[in-house]
DSSP file (Angstrom, degrees, kcal/mol; ACC not computed):
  #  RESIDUE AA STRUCTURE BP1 BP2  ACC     N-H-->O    O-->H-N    N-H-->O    O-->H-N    TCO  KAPPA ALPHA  PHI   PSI    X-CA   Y-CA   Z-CA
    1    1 A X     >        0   0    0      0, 0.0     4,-2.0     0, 0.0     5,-0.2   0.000 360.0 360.0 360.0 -42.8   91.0   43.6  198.3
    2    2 A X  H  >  +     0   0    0      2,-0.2     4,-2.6     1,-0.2     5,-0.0   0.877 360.0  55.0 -49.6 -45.9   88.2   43.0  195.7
    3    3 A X  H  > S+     0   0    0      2,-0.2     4,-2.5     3,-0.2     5,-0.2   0.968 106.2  53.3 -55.3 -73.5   88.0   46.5  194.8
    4    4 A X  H  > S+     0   0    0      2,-0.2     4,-2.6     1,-0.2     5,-0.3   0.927 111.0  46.4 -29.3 -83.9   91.9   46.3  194.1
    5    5 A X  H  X S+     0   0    0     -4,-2.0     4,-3.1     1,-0.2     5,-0.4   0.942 110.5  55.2 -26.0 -83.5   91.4   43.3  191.7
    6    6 A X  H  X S+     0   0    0     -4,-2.6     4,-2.9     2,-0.2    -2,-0.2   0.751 110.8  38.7  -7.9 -79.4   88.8   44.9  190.2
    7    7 A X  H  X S+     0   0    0     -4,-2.5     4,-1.3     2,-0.2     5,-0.3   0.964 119.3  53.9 -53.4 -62.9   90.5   47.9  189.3
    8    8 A X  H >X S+     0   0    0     -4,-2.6     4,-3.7     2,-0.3     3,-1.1   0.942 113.0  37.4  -5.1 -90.7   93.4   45.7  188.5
    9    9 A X  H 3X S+     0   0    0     -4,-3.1     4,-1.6    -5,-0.3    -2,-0.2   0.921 112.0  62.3 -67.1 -41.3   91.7   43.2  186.1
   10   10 A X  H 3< S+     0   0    0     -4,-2.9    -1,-0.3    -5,-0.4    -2,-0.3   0.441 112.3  35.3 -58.4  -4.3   89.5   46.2  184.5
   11   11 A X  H <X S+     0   0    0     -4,-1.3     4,-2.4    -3,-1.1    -2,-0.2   0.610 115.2  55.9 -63.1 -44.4   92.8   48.1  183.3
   12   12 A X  H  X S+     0   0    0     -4,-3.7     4,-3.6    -5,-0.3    -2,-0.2   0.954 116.7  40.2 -49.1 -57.8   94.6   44.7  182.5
   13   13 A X  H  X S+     0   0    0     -4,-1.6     4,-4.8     2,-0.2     5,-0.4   0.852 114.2  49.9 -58.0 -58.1   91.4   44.2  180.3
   14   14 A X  H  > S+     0   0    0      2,-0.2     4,-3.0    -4,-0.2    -1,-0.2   0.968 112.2  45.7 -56.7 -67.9   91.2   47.7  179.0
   15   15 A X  H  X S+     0   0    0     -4,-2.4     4,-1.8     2,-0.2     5,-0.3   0.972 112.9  54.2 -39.9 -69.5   95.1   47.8  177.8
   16   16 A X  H  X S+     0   0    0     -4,-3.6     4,-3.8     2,-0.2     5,-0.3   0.928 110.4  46.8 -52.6 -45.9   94.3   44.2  176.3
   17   17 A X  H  X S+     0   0    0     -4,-4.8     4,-2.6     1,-0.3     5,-0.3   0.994 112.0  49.5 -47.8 -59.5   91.0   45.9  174.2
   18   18 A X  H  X S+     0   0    0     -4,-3.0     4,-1.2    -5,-0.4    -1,-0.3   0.801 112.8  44.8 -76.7 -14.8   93.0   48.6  173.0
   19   19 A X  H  X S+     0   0    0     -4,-1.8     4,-2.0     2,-0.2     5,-0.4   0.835 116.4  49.2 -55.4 -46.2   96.0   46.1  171.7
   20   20 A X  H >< S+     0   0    0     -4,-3.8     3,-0.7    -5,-0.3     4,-0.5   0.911 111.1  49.8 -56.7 -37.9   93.3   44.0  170.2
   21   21 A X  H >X S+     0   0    0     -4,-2.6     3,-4.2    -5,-0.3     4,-2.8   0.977 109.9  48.4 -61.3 -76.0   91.9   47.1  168.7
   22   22 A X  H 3X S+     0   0    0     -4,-1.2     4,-1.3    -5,-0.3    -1,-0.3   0.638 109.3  52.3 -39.4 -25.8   95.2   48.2  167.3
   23   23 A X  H <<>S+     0   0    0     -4,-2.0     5,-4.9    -3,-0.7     6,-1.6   0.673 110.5  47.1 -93.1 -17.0   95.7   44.7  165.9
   24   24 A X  H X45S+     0   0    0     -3,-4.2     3,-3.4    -4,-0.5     5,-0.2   0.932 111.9  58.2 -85.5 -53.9   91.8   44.7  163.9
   25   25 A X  H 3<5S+     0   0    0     -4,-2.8    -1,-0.3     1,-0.2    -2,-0.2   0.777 105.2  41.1 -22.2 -54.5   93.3   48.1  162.9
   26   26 A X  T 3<5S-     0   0    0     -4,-1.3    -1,-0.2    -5,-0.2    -2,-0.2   0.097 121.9-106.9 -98.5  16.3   96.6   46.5  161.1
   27   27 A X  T < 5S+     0   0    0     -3,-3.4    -3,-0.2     2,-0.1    53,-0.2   0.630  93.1 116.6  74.3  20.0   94.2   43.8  159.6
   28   28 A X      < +     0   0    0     -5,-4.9    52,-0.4    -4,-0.2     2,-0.3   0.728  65.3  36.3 -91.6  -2.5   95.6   41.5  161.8
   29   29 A X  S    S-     0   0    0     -6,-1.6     2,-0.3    49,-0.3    49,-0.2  -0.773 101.7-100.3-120.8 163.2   92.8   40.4  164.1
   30   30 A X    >   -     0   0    0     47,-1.7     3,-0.7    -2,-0.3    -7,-0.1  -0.562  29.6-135.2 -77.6 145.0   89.3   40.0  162.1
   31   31 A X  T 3  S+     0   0    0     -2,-0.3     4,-0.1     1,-0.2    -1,-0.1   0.399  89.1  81.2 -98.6  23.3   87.3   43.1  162.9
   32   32 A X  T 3  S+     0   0    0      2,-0.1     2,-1.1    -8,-0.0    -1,-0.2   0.532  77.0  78.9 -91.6 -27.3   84.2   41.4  163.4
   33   33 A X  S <  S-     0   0    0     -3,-0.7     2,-0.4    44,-0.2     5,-0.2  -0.592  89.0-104.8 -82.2 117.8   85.0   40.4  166.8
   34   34 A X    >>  -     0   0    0     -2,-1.1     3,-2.3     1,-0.1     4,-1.1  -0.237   9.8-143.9 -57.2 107.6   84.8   42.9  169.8
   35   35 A X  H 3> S+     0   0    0     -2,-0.4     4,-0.5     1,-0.3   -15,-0.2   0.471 107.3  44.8  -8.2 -46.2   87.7   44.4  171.2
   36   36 A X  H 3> S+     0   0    0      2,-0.2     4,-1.8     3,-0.1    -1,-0.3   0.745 118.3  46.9 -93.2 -44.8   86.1   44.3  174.9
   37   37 A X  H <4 S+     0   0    0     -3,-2.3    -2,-0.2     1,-0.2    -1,-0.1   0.894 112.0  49.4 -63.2 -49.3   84.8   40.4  174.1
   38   38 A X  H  X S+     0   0    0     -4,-1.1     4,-2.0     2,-0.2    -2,-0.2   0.665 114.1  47.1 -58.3 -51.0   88.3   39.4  172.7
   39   39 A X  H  X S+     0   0    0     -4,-0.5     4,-5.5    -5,-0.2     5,-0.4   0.837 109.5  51.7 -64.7 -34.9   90.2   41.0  176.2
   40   40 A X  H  < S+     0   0    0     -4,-1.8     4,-0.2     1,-0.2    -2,-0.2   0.817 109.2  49.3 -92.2   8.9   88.1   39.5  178.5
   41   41 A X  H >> S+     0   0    0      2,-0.1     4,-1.0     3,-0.1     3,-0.6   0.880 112.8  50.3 -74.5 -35.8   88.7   36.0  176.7
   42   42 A X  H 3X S+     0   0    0     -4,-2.0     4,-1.4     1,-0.2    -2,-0.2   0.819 113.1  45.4 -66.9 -21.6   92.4   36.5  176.8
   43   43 A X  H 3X S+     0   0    0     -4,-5.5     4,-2.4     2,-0.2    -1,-0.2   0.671 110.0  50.9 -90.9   4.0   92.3   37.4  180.3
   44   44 A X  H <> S+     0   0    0     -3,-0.6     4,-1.8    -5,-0.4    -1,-0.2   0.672 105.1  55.6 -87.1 -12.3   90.4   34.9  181.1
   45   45 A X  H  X S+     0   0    0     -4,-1.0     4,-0.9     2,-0.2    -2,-0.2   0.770 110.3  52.8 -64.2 -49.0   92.8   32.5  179.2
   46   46 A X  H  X S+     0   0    0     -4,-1.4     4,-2.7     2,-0.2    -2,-0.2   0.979 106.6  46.2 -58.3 -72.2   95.4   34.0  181.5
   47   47 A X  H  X S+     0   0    0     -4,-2.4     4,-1.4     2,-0.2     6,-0.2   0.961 114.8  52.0 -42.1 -67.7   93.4   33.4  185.1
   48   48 A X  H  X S+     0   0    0     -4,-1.8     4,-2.6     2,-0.2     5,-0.2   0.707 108.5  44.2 -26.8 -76.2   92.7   29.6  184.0
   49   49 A X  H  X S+     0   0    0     -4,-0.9     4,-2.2     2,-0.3     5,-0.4   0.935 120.8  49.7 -55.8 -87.9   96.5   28.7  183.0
   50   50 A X  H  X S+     0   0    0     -4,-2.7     4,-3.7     1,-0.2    -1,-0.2   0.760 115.3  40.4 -40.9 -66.0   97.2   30.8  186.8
   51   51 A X  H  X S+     0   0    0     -4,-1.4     4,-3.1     1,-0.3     5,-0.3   0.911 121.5  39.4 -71.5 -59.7   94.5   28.7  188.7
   52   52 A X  H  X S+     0   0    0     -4,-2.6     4,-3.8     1,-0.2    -1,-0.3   0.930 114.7  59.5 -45.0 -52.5   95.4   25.1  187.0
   53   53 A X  H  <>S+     0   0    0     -4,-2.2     5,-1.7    -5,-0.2     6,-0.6   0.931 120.3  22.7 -19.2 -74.6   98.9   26.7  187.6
   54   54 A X  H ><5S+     0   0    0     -4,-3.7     3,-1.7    -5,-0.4    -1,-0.2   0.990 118.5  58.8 -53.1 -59.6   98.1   26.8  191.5
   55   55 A X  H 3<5S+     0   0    0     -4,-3.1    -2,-0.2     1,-0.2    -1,-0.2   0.862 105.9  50.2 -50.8 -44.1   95.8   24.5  191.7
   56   56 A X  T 3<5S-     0   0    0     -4,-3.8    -1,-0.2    -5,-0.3    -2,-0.2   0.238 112.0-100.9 -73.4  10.7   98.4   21.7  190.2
   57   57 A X  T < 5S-     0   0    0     -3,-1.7    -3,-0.1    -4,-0.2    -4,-0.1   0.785  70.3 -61.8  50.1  42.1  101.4   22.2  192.3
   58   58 A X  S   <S+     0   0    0     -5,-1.7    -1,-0.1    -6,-0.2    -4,-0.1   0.930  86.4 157.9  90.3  52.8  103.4   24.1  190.1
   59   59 A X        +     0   0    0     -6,-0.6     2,-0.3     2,-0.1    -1,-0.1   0.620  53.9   9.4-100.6   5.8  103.7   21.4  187.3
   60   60 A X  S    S-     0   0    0     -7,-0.1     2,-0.3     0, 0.0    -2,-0.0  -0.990 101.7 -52.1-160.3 173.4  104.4   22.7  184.3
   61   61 A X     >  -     0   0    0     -2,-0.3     4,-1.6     1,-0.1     5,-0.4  -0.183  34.9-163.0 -49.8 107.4  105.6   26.4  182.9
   62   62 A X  H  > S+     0   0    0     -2,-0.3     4,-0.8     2,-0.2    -1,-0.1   0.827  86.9  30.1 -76.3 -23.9  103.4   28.8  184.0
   63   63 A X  H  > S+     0   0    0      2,-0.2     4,-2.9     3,-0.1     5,-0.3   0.938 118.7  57.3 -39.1 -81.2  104.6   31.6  181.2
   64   64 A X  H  > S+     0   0    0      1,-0.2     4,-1.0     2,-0.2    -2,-0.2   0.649 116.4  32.8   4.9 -65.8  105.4   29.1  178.8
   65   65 A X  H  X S+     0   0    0     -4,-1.6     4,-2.4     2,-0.2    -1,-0.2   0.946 116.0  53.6 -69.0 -71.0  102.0   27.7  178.9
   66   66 A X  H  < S+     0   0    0     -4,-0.8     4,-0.2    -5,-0.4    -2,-0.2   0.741 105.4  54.4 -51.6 -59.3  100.4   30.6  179.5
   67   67 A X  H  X S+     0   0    0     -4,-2.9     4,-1.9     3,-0.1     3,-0.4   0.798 111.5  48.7 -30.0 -55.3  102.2   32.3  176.2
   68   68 A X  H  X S+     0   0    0     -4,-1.0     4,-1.9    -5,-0.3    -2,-0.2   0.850 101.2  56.6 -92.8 -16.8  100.9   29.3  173.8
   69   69 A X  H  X S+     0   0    0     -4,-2.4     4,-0.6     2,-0.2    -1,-0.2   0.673 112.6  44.7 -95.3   6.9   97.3   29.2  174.8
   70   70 A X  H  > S+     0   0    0     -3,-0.4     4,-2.7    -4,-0.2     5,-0.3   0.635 117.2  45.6-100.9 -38.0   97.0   33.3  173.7
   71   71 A X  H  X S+     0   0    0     -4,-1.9     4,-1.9     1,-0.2     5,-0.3   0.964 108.0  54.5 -81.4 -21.8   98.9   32.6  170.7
   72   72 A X  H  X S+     0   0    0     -4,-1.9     4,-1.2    -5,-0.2    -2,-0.2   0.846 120.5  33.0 -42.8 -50.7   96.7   29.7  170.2
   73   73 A X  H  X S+     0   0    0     -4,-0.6     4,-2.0     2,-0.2     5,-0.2   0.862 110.7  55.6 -77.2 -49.4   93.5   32.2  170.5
   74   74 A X  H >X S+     0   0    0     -4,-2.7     3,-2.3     2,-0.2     4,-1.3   0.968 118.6  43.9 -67.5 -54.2   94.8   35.5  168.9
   75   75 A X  H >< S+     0   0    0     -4,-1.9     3,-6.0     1,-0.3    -2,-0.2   0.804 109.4  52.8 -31.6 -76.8   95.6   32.5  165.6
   76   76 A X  H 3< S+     0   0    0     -4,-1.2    -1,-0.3     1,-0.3    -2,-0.2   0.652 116.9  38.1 -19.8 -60.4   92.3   31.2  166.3
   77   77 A X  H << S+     0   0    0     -3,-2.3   -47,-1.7    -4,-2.0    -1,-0.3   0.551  88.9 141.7 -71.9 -16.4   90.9   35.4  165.8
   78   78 A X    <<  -     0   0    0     -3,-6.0   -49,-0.3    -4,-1.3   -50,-0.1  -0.093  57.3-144.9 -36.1  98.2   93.1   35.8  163.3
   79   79 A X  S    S+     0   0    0     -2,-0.1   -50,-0.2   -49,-0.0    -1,-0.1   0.849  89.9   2.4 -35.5 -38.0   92.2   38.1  159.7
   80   80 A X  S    S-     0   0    0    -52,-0.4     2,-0.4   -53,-0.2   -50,-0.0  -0.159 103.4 -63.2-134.4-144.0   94.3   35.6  157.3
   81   81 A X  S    S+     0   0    0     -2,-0.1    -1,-0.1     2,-0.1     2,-0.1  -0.836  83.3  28.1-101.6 152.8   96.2   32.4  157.9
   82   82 A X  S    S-     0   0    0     -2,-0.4    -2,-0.1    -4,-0.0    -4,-0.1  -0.127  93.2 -15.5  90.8 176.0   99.2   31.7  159.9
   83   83 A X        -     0   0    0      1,-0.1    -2,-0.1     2,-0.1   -11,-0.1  -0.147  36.2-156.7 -57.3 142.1  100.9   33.0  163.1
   84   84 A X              0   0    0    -13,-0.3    -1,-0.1     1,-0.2   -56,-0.0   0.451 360.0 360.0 -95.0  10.7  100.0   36.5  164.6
   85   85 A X              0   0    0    -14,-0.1    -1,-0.2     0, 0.0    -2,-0.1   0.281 360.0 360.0 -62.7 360.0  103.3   36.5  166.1
């Protein structure tokens, strides 16, 4: 089952690099950051938001939630000011 995950969360990770990539490309993301550094905070922004998710008995939008603290970060990575939405 580890193995699975693994493979799993290394392609989740991989797709996310190569969006991120695409984004530094279209001067939307700062290109200073690493693609690979930059996935595996958003997917780790994603497991957190799941485990509070679990952990909390299902208390608040898990999507919902989950959605604002990655647009909260991609801003945060953001080349210029404003939303990257």
């Amino acid at each position: 089952l580890r193995e699975v995950f693994d493979r799993l969360l290394a392609s989740f990770q991989s797709r996310l690099a190569a969006a991120v990539g695409e984004m530094q490309s279209e001067g939307m993301l700062r290109p200073d950051i690493d693609a690979r550094d930059a996935a595996v905070l958003l997917a780790s922004i994603v497991q957190g938001v799941a485990i509070r998710w679990a952990l909390g008995n299902r208390g608040f939008d898990l999507v919902g939630e989950g959605k604002r603290l990655v647009e909260v970060q991609l801003t945060l990575m953001s080349a210029g000011k404003g939303d990257v939405s």
